[in-house]
C-alpha positions as CSV (number, residue, x, y, z in Angstrom):
1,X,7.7,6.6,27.5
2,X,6.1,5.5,24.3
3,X,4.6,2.0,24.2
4,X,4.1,0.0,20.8
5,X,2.9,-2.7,22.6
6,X,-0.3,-3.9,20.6
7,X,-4.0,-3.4,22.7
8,X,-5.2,-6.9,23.3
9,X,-8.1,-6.5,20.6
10,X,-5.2,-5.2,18.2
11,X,-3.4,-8.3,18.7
12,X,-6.7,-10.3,17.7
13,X,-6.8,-8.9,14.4
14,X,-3.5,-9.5,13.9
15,X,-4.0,-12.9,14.4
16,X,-7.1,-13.1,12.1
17,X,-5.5,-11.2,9.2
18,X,-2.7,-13.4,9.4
19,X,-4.6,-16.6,9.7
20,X,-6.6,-15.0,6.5
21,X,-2.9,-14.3,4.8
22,X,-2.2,-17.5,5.0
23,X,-5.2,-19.6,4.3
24,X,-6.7,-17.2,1.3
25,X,-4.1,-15.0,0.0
26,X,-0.7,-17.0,0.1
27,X,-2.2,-20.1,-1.5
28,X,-3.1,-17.8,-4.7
29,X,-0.2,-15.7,-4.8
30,X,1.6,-17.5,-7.6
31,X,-1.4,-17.8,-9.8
32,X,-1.8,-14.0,-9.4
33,X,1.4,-13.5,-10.1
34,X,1.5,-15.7,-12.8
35,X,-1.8,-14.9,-14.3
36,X,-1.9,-11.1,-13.7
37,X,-5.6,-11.6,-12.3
38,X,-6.6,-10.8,-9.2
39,X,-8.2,-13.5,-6.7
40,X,-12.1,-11.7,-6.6
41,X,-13.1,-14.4,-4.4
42,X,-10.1,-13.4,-1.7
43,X,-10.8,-9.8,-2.4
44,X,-14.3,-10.1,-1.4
45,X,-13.9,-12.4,1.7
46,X,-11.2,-9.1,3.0
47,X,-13.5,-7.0,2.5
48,X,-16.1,-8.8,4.5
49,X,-13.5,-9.0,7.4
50,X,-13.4,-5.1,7.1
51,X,-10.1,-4.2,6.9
52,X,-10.5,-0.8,5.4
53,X,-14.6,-0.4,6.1
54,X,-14.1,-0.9,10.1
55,X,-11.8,2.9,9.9
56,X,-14.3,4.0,8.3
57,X,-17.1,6.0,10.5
58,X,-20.2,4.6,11.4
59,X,-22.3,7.2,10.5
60,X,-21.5,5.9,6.7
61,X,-21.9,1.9,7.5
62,X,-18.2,1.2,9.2
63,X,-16.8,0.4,12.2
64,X,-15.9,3.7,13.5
65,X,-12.8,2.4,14.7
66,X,-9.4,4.1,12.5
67,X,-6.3,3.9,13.7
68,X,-2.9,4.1,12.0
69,X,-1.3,1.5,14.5
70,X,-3.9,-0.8,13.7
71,X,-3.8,-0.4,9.6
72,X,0.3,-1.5,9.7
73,X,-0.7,-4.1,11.4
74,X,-3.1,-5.4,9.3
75,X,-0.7,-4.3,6.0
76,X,2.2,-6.1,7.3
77,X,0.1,-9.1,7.5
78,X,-1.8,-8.8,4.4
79,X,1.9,-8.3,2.5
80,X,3.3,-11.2,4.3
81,X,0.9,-13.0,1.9
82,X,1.5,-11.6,-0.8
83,X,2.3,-7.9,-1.6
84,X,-0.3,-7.2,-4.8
85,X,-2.9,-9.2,-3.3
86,X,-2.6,-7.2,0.0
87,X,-2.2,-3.5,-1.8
88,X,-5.9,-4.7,-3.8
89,X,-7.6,-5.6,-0.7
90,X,-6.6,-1.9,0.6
91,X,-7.4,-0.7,-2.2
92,X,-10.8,1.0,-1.2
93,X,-8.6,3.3,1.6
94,X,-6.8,5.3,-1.4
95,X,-10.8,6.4,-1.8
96,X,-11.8,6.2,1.8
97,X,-8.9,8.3,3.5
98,X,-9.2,11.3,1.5
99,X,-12.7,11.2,1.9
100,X,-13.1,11.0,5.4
101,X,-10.4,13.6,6.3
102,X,-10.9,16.0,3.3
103,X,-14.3,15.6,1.9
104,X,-17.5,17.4,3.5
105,X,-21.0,16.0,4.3
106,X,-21.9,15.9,1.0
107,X,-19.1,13.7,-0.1
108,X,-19.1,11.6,2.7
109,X,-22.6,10.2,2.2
110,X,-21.9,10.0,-1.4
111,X,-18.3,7.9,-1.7
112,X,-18.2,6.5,1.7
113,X,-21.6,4.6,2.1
114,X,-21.0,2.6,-1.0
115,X,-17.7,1.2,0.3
116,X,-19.0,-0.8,3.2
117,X,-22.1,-2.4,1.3
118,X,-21.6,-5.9,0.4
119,X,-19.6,-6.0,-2.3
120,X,-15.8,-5.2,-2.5
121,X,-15.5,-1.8,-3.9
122,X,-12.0,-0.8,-5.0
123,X,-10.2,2.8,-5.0
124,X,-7.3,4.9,-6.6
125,X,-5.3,7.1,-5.4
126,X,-3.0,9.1,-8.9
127,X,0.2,10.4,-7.1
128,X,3.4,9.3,-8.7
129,X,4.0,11.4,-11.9
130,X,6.1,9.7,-14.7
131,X,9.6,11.8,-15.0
132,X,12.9,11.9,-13.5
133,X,12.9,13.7,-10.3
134,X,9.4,14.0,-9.7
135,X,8.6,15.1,-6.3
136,X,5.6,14.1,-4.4
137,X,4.8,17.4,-2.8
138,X,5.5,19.1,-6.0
139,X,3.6,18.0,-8.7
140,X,3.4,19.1,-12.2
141,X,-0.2,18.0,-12.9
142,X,-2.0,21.3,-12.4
143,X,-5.4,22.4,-11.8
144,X,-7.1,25.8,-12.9
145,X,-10.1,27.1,-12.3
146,X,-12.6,27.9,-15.2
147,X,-16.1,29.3,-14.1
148,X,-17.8,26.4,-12.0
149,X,-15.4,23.7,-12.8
150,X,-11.3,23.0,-12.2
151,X,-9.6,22.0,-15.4
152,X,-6.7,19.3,-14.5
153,X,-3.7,18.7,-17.1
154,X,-1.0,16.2,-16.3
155,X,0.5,12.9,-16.3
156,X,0.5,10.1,-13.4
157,X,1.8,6.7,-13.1
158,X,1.4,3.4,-10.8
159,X,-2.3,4.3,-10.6
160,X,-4.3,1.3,-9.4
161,X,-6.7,0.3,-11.9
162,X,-8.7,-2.4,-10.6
163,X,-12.0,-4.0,-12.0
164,X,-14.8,-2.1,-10.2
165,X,-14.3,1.2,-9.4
166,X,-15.4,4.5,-10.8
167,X,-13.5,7.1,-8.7
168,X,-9.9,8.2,-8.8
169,X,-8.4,10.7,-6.4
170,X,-6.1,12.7,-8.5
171,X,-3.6,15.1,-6.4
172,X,-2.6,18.0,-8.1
173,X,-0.7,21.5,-7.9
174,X,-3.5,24.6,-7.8
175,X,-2.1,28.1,-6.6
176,X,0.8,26.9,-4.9
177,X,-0.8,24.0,-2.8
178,X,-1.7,20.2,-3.3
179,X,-5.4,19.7,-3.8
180,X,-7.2,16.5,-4.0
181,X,-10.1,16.0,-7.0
182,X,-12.4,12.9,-7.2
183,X,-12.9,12.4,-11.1
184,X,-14.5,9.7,-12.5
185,X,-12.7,7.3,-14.2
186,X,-14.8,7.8,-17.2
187,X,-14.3,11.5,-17.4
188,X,-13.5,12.9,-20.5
189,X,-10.1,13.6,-21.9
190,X,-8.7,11.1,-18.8
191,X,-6.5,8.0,-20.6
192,X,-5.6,5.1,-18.9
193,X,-2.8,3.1,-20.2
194,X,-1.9,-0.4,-18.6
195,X,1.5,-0.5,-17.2
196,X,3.8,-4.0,-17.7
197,X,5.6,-3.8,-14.3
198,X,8.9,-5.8,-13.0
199,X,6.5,-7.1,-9.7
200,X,3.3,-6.7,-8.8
201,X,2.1,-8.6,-11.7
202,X,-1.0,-9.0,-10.1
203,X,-2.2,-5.6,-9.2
204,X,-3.5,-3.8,-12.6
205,X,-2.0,-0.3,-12.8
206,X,-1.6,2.6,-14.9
207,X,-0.4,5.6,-16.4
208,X,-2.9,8.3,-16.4
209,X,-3.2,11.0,-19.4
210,X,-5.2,14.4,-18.0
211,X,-5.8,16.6,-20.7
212,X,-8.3,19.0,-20.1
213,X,-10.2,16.9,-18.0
214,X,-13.3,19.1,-16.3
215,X,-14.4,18.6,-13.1
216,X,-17.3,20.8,-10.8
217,X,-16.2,22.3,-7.6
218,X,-17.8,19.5,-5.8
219,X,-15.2,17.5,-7.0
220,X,-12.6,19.4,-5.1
221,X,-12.1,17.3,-1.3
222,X,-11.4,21.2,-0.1
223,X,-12.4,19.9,4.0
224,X,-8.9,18.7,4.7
225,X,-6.9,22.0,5.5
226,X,-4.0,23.8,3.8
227,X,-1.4,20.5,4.5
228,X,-4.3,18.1,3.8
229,X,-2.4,16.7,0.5
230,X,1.1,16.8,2.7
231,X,-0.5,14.6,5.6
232,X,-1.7,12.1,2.9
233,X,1.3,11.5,1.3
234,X,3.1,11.0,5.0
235,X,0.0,8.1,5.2
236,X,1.0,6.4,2.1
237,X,4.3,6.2,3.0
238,X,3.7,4.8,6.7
239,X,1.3,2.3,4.9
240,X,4.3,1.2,2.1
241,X,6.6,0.7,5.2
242,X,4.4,-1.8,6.5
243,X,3.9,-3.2,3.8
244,X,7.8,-3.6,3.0
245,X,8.1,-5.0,6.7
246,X,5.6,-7.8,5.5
247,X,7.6,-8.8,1.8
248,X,10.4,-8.8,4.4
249,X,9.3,-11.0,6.8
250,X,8.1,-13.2,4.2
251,X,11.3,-13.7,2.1
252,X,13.1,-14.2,5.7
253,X,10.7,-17.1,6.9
254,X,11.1,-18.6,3.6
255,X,14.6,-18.6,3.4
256,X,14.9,-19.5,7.4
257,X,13.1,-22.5,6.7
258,X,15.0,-23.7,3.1
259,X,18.4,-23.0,5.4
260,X,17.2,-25.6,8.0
261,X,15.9,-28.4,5.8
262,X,18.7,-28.0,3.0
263,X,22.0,-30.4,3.8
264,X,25.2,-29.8,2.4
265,X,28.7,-30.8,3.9
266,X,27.3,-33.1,6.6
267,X,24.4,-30.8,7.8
268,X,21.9,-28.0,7.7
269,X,23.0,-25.4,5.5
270,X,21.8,-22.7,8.7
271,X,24.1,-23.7,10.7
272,X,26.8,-22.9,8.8
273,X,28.3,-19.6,10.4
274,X,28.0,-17.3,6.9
275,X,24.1,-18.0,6.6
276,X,23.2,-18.5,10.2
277,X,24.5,-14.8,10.5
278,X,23.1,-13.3,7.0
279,X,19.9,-15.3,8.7
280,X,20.4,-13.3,11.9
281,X,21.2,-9.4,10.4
282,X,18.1,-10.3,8.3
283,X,15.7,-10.5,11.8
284,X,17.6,-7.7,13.7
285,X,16.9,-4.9,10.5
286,X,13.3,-6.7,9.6
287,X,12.5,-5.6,13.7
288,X,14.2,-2.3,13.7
289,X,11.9,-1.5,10.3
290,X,9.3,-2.6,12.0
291,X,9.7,-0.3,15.2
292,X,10.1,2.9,12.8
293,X,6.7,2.2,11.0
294,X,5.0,1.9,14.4
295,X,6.5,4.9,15.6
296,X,5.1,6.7,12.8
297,X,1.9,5.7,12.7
298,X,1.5,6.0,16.6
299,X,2.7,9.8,15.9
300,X,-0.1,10.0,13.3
301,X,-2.6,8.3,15.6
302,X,-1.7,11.3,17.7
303,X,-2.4,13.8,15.5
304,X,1.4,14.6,16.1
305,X,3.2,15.9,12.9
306,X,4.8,12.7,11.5
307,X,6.4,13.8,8.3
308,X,10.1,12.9,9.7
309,X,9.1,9.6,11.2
310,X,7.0,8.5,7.9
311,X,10.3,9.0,5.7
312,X,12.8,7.6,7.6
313,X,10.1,4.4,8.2
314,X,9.7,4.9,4.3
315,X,13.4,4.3,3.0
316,X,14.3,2.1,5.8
317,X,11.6,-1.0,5.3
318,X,12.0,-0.2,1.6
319,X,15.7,-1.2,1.9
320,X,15.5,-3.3,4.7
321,X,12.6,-5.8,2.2
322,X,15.2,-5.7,-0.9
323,X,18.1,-6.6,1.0
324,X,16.2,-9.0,3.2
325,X,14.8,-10.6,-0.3
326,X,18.0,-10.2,-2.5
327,X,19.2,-12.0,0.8
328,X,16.9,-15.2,0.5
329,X,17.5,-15.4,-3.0
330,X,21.7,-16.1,-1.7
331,X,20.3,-18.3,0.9
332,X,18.3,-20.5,-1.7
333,X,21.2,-20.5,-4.5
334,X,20.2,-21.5,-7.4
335,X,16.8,-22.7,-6.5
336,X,16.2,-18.7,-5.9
337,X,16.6,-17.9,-9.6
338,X,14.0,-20.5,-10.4
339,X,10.1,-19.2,-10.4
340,X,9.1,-22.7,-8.5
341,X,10.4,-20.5,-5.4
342,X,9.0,-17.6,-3.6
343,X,12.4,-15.9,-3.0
344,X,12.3,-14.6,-7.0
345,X,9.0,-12.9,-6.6
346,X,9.6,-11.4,-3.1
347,X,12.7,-9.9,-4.8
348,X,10.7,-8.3,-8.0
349,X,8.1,-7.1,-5.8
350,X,10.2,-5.4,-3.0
351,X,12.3,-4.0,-5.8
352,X,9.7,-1.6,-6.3
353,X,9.7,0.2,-3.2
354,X,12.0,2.4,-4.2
355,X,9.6,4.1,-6.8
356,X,5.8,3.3,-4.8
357,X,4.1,6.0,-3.6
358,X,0.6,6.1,-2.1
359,X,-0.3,2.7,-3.5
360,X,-1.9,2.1,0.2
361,X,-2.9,4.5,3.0
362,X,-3.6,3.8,6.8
């Protein structure tokens, strides 16, 4: 029998993410949203927690202590803040991941160790590709090799472009198989244009131009096996599902709470029979979500192929957080067309679900 039930130290961090969620990055997630900055102060005191540094070996300055089961945790928690401060604070595993299970020595001591110094160091991950039916696992942004070097030509979009960095792992199609590239974000004939998203507002992304944009060999994270660029997208999407459980949970507390304290025809407004049950569905598919994404990542903690488990965790939390947030929205009425509320925002962001890919990793 398989057992999600959290490890005692698992539930501790938990509980300390979600204390942090609520003191640090709740109280700002209006301004971010509002402002389109990012909190640097919040962003720093995560990364002093080590949310992404403590997966990350210690040989390199982390804690030497991955595990999948333990990163949905701590994204669930993180989104239940709010979902653009959490995917920033993560940001430095869309560098870290691909590293550790694709890089080699070399690589390792070179983009690791700088992630777990003292300051916050953010990452990228370039996946998503900006036409209709663009697959993941088939990418159009191509890489050939030219003497020493690759050349990469392509497009990519939802890129996370935050303040900072100086690395972007760029997945791309070379002889028939996904390969991942570290280029520097300064690399010639590489264009970043800022994207005007519908949520999100506070995480800066963007759409990536590659034209003939050289990188050496030692660019190439070639450690990771044939399926290395596979197993990494079935990471993203475990990560996303978490984090859709967490805009979920969120949009359902708020509204939960509004249904209790708002009277109309004599009482509270939950226990009316039509919201009391819209309240109820809301729990029963938030949980069910919830179980899929652990399964997942417990099959990745496994080393068990997880590629069936991380989709159907994928497009389940992904609807589950819309119709969980469209649903508070109903439950506030009118107050949840107005931007004084949270139920607006949880809406815009877990609308976009539908088209993330890889904008976290675990």
């Amino acid at each position: 029998m398989i057992d999600f039930e959290p490890t005692e130290e698992q539930e501790l961090i938990a509980s300390t993410v979600r204390q942090f969620a609520e003191k640090e990055v709740r109280p700002q997630a209006r301004e971010c949203d509002e402002s389109a900055k990012l909190p640097s102060a919040t962003l720093q005191a995560a990364h002093e927690l080590g949310l992404v540094t403590n997966a990350i070996d210690e040989k390199y300055g982390g804690g030497g202590e991955r595990s999948a089961l333990t990163a949905v945790l701590i994204a669930e928690e993180l989104a239940w803040g709010d979902l653009a401060i959490a995917l920033a604070a993560l940001s430095p595993s869309l560098l870290a991941i691909p590293v550790a299970d694709c890089g080699n020595e070399e690589q390792k001591q070179r983009w690791l160790t700088p992630l777990c110094g003292d300051s916050f160091v953010p990452g990228a991950l370039a996946l998503v590709e900006p036409h209709f039916a663009a697959d993941p696992f088939a990418p159009r942004t191509s890489a050939r090799a030219d003497g020493g070097d690759f050349v990469l030509e392509g497009a990519k979009c939802l890129v996370p472009w935050i303040e900072g960095g100086d690395r972007v792992v760029v997945i791309a199609q070379h002889d028939g198989a996904l390969d991942l590239f570290c280029v520097p974000r300064d690399a010639q004939g590489l264009t970043a244009t800022p994207e005007r998203n519908m949520g999100i507002h506070g995480l800066p992304t963007v759409e990536l131009s590659l034209s003939e944009v050289r990188v050496p060999r030692d660019a190439v994270l070639a450690d990771g096996g044939p399926d290395a660029g596979r197993r990494l997208i079935h990471r993203g999407r475990v990560a996303l599902a978490a984090a859709a459980v967490g805009v979920a949970r969120a949009a359902f507390e708020v509204a939960r709470d509004y249904a209790k304290q708002r009277e109309a025809f004599g009482g509270p407004i939950a226990a009316k029979q039509a919201i009391a049950f819209k309240l109820a569905d809301m729990a029963i598919e938030i949980d069910g979500a919830r179980l899929l994404t652990w399964e997942a990542a417990w099959r990745l903690d496994q080393g068990l192929e997880a590629g069936r488990e991380a989709a159907l965790a994928h497009r389940q939390a992904q609807r589950v957080a819309l119709e969980v947030a469209d649903g508070a929205v109903q439950v506030f009425g009118g107050h949840g067309y107005i931007r004084d509320y949270l139920p607006e925002m949880h809406l815009r962001n877990a609308r976009g679900f539908s088209c993330f890919e890889a904008l976290s990793l675990v």
